[in-house]
N, C-alpha and C positions, 0 to 999 in steps of 0.2 A: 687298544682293542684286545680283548682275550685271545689265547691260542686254542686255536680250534681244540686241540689235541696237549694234554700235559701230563707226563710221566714222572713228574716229581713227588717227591716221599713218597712212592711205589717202588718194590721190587720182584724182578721175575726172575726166572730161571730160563733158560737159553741152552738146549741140547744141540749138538753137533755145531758149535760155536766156531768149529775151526776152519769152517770154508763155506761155500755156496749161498746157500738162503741162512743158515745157520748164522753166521759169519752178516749177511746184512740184516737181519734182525737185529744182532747185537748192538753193530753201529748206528740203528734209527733208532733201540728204543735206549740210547745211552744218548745220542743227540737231544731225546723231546725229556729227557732228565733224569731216568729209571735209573736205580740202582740194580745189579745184575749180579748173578751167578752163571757164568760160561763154563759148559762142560764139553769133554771132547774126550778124545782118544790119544789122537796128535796132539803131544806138549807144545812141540816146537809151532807148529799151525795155529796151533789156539793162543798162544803168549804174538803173533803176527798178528791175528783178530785185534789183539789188547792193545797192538803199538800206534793203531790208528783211532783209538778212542778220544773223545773230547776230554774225558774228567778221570777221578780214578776212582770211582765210585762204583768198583767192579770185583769181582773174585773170580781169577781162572784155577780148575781143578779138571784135572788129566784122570779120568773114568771111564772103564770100559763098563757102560750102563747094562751089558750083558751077566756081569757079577751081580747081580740085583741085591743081593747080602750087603752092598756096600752102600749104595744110593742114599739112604736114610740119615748113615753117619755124617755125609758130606753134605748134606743140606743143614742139618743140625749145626756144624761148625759154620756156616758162611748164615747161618739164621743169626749168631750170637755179632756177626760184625754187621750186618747189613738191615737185622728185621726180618720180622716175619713175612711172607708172600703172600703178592698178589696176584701171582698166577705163575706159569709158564708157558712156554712154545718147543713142544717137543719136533725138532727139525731132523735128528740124527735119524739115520735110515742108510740101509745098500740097495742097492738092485742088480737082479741074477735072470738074466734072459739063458732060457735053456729050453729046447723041446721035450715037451712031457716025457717022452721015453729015455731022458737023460737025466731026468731029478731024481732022486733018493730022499727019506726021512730027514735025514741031515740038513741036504739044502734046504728042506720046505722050516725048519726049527730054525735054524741059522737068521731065515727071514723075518720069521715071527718074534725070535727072541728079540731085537734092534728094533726093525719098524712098528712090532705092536705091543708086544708085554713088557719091554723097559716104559713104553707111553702111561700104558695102566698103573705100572706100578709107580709112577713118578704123580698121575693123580693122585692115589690111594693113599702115598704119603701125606701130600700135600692139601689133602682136604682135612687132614687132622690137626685137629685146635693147636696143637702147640707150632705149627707153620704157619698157619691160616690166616692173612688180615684178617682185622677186624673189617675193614673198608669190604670186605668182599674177593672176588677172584674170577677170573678167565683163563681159564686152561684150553690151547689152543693146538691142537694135531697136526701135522703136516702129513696131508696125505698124499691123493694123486690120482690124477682123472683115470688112470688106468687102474683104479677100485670104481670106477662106475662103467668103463665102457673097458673093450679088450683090446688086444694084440697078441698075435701068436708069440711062444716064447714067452711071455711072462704069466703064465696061471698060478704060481707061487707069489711072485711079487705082487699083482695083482688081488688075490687075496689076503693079502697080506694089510694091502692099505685098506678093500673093502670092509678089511674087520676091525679097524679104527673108525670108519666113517660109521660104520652099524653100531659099537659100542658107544659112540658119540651121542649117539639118541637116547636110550638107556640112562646113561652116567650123568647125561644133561637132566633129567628128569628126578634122579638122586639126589643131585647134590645140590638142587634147585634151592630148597631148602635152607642151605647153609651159605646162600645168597653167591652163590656157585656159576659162571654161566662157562657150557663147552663146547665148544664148536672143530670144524675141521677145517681145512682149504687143501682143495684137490686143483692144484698147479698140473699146467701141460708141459710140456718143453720149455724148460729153462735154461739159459746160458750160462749153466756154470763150465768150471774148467774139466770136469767130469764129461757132461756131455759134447760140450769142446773139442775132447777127446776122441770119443763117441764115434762124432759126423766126422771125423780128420781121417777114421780107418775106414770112412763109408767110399766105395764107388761115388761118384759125381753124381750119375742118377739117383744113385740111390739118396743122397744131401737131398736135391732138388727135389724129388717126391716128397721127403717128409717136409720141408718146407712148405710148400703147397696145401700140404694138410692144415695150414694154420692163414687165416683170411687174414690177422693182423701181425703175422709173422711169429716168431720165436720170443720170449718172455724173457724177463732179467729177473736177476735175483731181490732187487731191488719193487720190485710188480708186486712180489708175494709179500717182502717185508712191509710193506706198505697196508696191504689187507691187516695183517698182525698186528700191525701197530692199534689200526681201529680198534680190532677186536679186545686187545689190553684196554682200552680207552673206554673210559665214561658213555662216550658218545654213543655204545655198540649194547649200551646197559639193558634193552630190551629184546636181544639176540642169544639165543641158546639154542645147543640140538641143530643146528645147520650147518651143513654142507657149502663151502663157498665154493665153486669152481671157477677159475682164473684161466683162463686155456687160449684168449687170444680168436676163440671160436670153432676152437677145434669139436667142439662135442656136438655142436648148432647144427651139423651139414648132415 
């Protein structure tokens, strides 16, 4: 019987490779056969992503996607060992909870440069012929249900993914064309060791309440990679321009 799902002679590109969703991305779509380029920050995190791969059909490169002068060179070099792309999953992203009267320029640039304009510019490249499969392509955002609904403390962050999920619509309708398709997935609460962290400084109540905000509980990192994976996949060939949100049910109530 066929695999539902087959990532062979395809390759992606894999931002924020070195941990969280980033990091399981990597390893399902290196499992279903994808050749990959993992990018990060963390040398040492991202070469740990690489030690639990199946195959070695991978290239790690340590980039601060904030130098955006750089991005173009480093794809160029892993296009000439791996191939042209078929897309990416831009995963790399911070978040900065602050009360509005505590942000500055700075912080709101900080956010934008990582979470939304390294994503643009990582399209922009890669929608150019000389990256591009021929097969086609799925560029996939990682956003985050708090660009469609709020919380105090995050109007920076929050906007921040809000303006990948809007230019998602747009860019999908662009690059249509060139047999393009771009979607987003706005994840709720996820388990990574981030937020881990997170709920470990939270009072007790204050864990149990956000807890409860979720009817099917807290998400793994693994929830999301799972969506990505579709989305790289054949199976999702008639999807563009959407929003997936993944939240467990958080946005339902």
């Amino acid at each position: 019987m066929e695999n539902f799902i087959n990532l062979s002679n395809k390759s992606y590109i894999i931002t924020g490779a070195s941990s969280g969703i980033g990091r399981a991305v990597a390893h399902l779509a290196n499992k279903f056969g994808a050749k990959l380029l993992l990018l990060a920050r963390n040398k040492d995190a991202l070469f740990e992503t690489a030690k639990n791969m199946d195959s070695n059909t991978f290239i790690c490169e340590s980039i601060d996607l904030t130098n955006f002068d750089n991005i173009e060179s480093v794809i160029g070099k892993a296009k000439e060992k791996i191939g042209k792309f078929n897309g990416f999953c831009h995963c790399a992203g911070i978040e900065q909870t602050l009360p509005i009267r505590s942000m500055n320029p700075k912080n709101y640039q900080n956010l934008f440069n990582i979470n939304t304009i390294a994503g643009f510019e990582l399209a922009r490249i890669c929608s150019k012929k000389a990256y591009l499969s021929d097969d086609g392509s799925s560029f996939v955002f990682i956003a985050s249900i708090m660009g469609v609904v709020g919380r105090p403390g995050l109007t920076a962050y929050s906007a921040s993914k809000g303006a990948l999920i809007s230019g998602v619509h747009s860019m999908a309708l662009e690059l249509a064309p060139k047999h393009i398709r771009v979607n987003s997935v706005s994840p709720g609460t996820v388990m990574t060791r981030m937020i881990e962290n997170a709920l470990a400084n939270m009072e007790e109540e204050q864990r149990n309440k956000r807890l409860k905000e979720y009817p099917l509980g807290f998400g793994s990192a693994e929830d999301i990679a799972n969506i990505v994976i579709f989305l790289f996949s054949d199976k999702s060939k008639w999807i563009t321009g959407s929003n997936i949100i993944i939240d467990g049910g958080y946005s339902i109530k």
